[in-house]
N, C-alpha and C positions, 0 to 999 in steps of 0.2 A: 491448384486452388480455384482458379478463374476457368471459365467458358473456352475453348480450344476450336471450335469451329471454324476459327478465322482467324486464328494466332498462327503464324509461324513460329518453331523451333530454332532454336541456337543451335546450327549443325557440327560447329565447332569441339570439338573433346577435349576434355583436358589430361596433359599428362600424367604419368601415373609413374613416377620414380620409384624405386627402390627405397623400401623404409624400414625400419626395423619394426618388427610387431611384438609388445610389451604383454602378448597376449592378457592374462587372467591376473596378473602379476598387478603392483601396489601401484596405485596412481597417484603420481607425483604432478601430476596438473592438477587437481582439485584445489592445492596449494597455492596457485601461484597467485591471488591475493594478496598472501601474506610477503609480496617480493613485491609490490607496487608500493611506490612511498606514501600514498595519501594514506595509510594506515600507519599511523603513529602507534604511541605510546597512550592509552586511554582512550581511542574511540571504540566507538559503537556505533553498530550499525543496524537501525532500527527497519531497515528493509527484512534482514535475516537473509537477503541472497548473495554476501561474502561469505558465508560458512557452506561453499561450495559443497563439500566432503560429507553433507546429509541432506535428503530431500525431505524429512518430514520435519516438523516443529508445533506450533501450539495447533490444538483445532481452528481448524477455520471457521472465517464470520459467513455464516449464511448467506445467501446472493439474494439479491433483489429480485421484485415481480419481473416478470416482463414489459417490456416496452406495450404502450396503446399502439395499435398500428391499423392501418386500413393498407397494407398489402396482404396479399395473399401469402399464407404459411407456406414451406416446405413440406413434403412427405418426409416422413422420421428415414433416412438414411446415414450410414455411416461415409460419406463423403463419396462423391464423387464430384472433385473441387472444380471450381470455374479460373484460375488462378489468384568565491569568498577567499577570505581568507585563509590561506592554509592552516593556519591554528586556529580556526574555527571552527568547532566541533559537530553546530548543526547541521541537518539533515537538511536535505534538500525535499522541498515541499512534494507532494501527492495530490493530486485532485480524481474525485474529489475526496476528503480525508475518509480512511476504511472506520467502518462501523467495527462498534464493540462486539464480540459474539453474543448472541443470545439464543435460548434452549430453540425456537421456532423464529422463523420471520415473521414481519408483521403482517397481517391479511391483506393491509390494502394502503401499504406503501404508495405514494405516486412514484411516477419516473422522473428520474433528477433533471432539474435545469440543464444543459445543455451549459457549457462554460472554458473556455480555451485554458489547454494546460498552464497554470502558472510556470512561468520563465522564474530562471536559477541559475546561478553559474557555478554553483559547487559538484563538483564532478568526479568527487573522490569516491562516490557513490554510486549505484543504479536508479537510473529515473524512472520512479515506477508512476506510471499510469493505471487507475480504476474508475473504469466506465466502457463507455459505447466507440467501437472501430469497425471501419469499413477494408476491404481488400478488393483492388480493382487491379487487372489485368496490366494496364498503362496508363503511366504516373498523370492524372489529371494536368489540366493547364492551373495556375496560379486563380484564372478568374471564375474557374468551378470550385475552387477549392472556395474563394469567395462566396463565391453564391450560395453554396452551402453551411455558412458559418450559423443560420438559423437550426439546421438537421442538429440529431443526436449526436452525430457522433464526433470526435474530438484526437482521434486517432486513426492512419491510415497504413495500411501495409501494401509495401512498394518492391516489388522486383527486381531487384539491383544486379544480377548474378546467377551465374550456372546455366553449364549446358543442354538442360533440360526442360528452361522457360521456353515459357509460349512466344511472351512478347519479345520477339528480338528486338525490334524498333524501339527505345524508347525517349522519343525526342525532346519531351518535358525532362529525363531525371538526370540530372546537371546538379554540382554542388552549390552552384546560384538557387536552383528549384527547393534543396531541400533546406538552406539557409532561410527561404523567405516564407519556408514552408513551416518552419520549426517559430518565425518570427510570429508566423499568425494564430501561432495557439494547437497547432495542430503537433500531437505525437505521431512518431515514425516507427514503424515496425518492420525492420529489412529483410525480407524475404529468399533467402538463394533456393534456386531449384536444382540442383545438380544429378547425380547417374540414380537412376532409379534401381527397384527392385529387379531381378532376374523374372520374376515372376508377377511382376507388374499387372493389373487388369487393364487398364487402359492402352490402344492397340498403338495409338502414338506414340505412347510413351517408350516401345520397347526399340528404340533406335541409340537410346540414351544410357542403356542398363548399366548394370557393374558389370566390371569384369571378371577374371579369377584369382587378381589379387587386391579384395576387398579395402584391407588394411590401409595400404599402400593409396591403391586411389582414394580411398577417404582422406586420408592424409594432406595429398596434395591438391582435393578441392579443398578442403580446409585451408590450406595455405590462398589458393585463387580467392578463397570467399573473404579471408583479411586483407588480400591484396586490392581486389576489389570495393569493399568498403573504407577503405582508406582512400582511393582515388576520390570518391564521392564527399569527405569530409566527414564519417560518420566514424567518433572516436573511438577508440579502448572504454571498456567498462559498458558497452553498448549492447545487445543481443542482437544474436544473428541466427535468422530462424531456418535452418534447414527443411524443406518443402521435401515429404516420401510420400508420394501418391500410394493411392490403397492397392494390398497386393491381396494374392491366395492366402489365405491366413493358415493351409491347411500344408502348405510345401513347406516341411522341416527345411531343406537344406538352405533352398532360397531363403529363409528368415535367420539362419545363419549368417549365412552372407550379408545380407542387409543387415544384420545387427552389426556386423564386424565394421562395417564401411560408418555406420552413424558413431559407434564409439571413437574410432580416428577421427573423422568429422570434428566431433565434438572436442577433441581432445587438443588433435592442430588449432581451431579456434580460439578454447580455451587458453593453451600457451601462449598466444600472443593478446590476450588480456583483455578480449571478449566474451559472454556468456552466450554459449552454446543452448539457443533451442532447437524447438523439434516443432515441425506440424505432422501430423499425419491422421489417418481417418482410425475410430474407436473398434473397430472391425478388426483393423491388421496391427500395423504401425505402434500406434498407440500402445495397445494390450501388450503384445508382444517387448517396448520397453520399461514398461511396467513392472510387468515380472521378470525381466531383467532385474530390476532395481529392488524386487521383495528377495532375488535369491541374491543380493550382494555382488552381482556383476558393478565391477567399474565404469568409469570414461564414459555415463550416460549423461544426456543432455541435462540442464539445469533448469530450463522453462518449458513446458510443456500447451504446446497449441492442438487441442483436439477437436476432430470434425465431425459433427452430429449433429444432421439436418435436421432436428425435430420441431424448429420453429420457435424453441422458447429458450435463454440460456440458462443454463444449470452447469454453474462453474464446480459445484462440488455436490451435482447429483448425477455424475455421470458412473454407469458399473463398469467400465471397462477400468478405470483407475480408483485404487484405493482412497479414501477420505483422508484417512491421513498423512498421505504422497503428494508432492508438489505444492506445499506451501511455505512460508506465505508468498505471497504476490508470485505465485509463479504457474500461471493458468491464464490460458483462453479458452473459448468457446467459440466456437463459428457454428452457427446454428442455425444460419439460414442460408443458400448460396443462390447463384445467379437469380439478384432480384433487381427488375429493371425501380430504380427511385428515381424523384424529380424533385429539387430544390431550387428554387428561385431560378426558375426556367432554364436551368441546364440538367439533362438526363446521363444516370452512368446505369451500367448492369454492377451489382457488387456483391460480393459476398456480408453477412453481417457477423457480429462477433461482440461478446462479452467480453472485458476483457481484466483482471489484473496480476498487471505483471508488467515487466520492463520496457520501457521504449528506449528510441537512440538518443545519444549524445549529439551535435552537429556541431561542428565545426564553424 
């Protein structure tokens, strides 16, 4: 997702056990929702991302203009990334609250206030986030994040995870950091990078690939990427976005392969009572678990993060995914990448991003 010129690699692997592969067969993880207790008898879930077992539902609400900006756009690419009480039935708040649909957007919307996610304690839920997030290599200090409380954005996605990040160091991200991080208004978006494509474009990246038993190794990053954000404080019911840098879009086998490792992925996550996302660029990745999901393949991710430099977001104008796929709240956009910003005299390079759809729980 972030800039790699000057990132180090996690050279570390993770093990890859023996697993049983459920191949094409009935996915009994979509379910497991309905095995967490905060789903009584008569709730509802006004997110619609408990009804794991279908990605489409009502049309979606048309996106917003673009942000005013005086940086400089992106070239239009397909990514090549830089890195209560319990009988209480309400929902836990949304900022800011989603618009009704309507047949067109409005001409000339402004761009919204800028406003710290409203604090919740009800957790029996997904905390969704709609608005403006940034992704930055390494987890900023506590006083950038400050200094920035005037900027857009209101959500940051952070690198927690997997053999395949750039940033090994990462001296800020402490379950103090994202405690005080989640205190100041700010949503979290957890990031893992784990074994790439076999056919990866990126020439770093290919130290990191799958192996040849897809499954298996998805499986048991799955298991690292829970074990992982559980050290961190970042609870069940959280999204954990899996990072596939963009491949050949043209190697059948390699997209095999890669698809088999994201469905375990997804699936080990899933079981232990997190939602499985997905980042990857609109070119390979993407596309490719898309139509996964039009021909009824199982054990695909639940939140979809898609990469399309075009400079403007378009959470549901993009052609590589169907309009009626991946709602509601289950869509990013990163639309712009490596763009140096400066907010109240501290500078980061960051990726930017549209975003609605789920952030973390913290602990």
């Amino acid at each position: 997702m972030t800039t790699a010129s000057h990132m180090e690699p996690d050279a570390l692997p993770v093990a890859a056990p023996r697993a049983a592969d459920p191949g094409d067969g009935p996915d009994t993880s979509d379910s497991l929702f309905s095995r967490l207790p905060f789903l009584f008898s008569g709730h509802t879930d006004p997110t619609g991302l408990l009804n794991l077992t279908g990605l489409t539902g009502r049309p979606p609400r048309p996106d917003r203009p673009a942000p005013t900006t005086n940086q400089p756009t992106q070239p239009d690419q397909t990514s090549q990334p830089s890195q209560t009480s319990p009988t209480n039935p309400t929902p836990p708040p949304t900022y800011p609250p989603p618009s009704q649909p309507t047949a067109t957007p409005p001409p000339s919307q402004p761009t919204p206030t800028p406003q710290p996610l409203q604090p919740t304690t009800d957790q029996r839920t997904p905390r969704v986030f709609d608005g403006w997030a940034l992704d930055t290599c390494n987890a900023p200090s506590q006083e950038t994040l400050r200094a920035w409380q005037d900027a857009k954005y209101r959500a940051i996605g952070v690198y927690f995870g997997g053999r395949g990040r750039y940033c090994r160091q990462q001296p800020n991200l402490t379950p103090d950091w994202l405690r005080a991080t989640d205190r100041l208004g700010w949503g979290v978006l957890p990031v893992y990078v784990g074994s790439q494509p076999p056919c990866v474009v990126g020439k770093h990246r290919r130290r990191f690939t799958i192996g040849d038993h897809p499954w298996e190794q998805g499986v048991a990053e799955g298991r690292d990427a829970v074990r992982s954000a559980r050290r961190l404080g970042i609870a069940p019911v959280s999204p954990l976005y899996l990072d596939i840098e963009a491949y050949r879009p043209g190697a059948t086998a390699c997209g095999r392969t890669t698809l088999r490792y994201i469905r375990a992925w997804s699936r080990e996550v899933r079981r232990h009572g997190y939602l499985a996302g997905f980042y990857g660029s609109t070119g390979s990745g993407v596309r490719q678990v898309d139509r996964a999901r039009a021909a009824g393949v199982p054990d695909l991710p639940t939140v979809m993060w898609f990469a399309r430099w075009s400079g403007r977001p378009a959470l549901y104008g993009e052609a590589a995914l169907s309009r009626r796929a991946w709602h509601p709240h289950r869509r990013i956009h990163q639309y712009a990448g490596n763009v140096r910003e400066t907010h109240g005299g501290h500078a980061l390079k960051i990726d930017r991003n549209r975003v609605d759809a789920p952030v973390a729980w913290i602990r």
